[in-house]
C-alpha positions in Angstrom: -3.3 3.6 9.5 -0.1 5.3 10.4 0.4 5.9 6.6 -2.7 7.6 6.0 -2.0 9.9 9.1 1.8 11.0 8.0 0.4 11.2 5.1 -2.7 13.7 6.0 -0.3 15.5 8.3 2.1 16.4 5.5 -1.4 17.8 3.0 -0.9 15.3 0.5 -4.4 13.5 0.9 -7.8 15.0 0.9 -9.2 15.4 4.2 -12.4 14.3 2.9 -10.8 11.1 2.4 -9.4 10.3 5.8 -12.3 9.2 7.1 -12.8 6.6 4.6 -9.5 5.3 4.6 -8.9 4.9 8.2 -12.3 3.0 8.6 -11.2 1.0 6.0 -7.8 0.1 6.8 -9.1 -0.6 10.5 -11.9 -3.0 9.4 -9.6 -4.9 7.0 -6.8 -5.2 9.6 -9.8 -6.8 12.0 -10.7 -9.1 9.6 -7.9 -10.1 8.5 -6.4 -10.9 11.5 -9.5 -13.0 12.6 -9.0 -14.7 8.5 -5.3 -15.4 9.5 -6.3 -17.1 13.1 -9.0 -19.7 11.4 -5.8 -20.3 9.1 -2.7 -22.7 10.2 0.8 -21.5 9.9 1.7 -23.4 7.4 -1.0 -22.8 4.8 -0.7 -19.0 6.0 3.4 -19.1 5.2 2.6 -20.6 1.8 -0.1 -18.0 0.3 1.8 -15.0 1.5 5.2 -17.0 -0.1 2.7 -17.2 -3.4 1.8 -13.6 -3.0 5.1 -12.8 -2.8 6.3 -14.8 -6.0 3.4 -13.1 -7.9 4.2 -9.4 -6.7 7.4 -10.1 -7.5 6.9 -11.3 -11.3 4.3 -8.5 -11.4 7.1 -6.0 -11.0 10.0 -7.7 -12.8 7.7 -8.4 -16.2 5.4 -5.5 -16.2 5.9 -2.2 -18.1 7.2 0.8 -16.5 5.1 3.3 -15.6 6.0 6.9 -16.9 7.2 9.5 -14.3 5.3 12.6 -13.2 6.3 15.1 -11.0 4.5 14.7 -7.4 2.8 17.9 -7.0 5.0 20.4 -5.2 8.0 18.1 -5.3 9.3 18.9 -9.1 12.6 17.0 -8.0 10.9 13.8 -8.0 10.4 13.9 -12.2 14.0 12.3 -12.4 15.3 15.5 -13.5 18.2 17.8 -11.8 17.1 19.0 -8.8 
């Protein structure tokens, strides 16, 4: 939720959207902390270390994406700044 505020505040999201993504993000942080309470400790420590390991591998075998500018922020491009 925090995100999508800084990131609102700064003009870089639709207001439209806001909405949207705060109910969102609030409704899956409620259920998934009431998931992660019906779940034991241990299970919980060995799908997030599974998540992790497949995040991981996602981003060490997966193609690069191709750079583009971030609007207003040329500097990002990888280019002089």
């Amino acid at each position: 939720l925090v995100g999508v505020v800084t990131y609102a505040r700064g003009g870089k999201l639709p207001a439209k959207l806001l909405p949207g993504l705060l109910a969102g993000g609030a409704l899956g942080g409620l259920v998934g902390a009431v998931l992660a309470q019906g779940i034991g400790g241990r299970s919980l420590a060995r799908m997030f270390a599974v998540f992790l390991v497949v995040v991981s591998l996602q981003m060490i075998l997966g193609k690069p994406r191709p750079r583009t500018p971030a609007p207003g922020n040329p500097s990002r491009s990888g280019g002089p700044s």
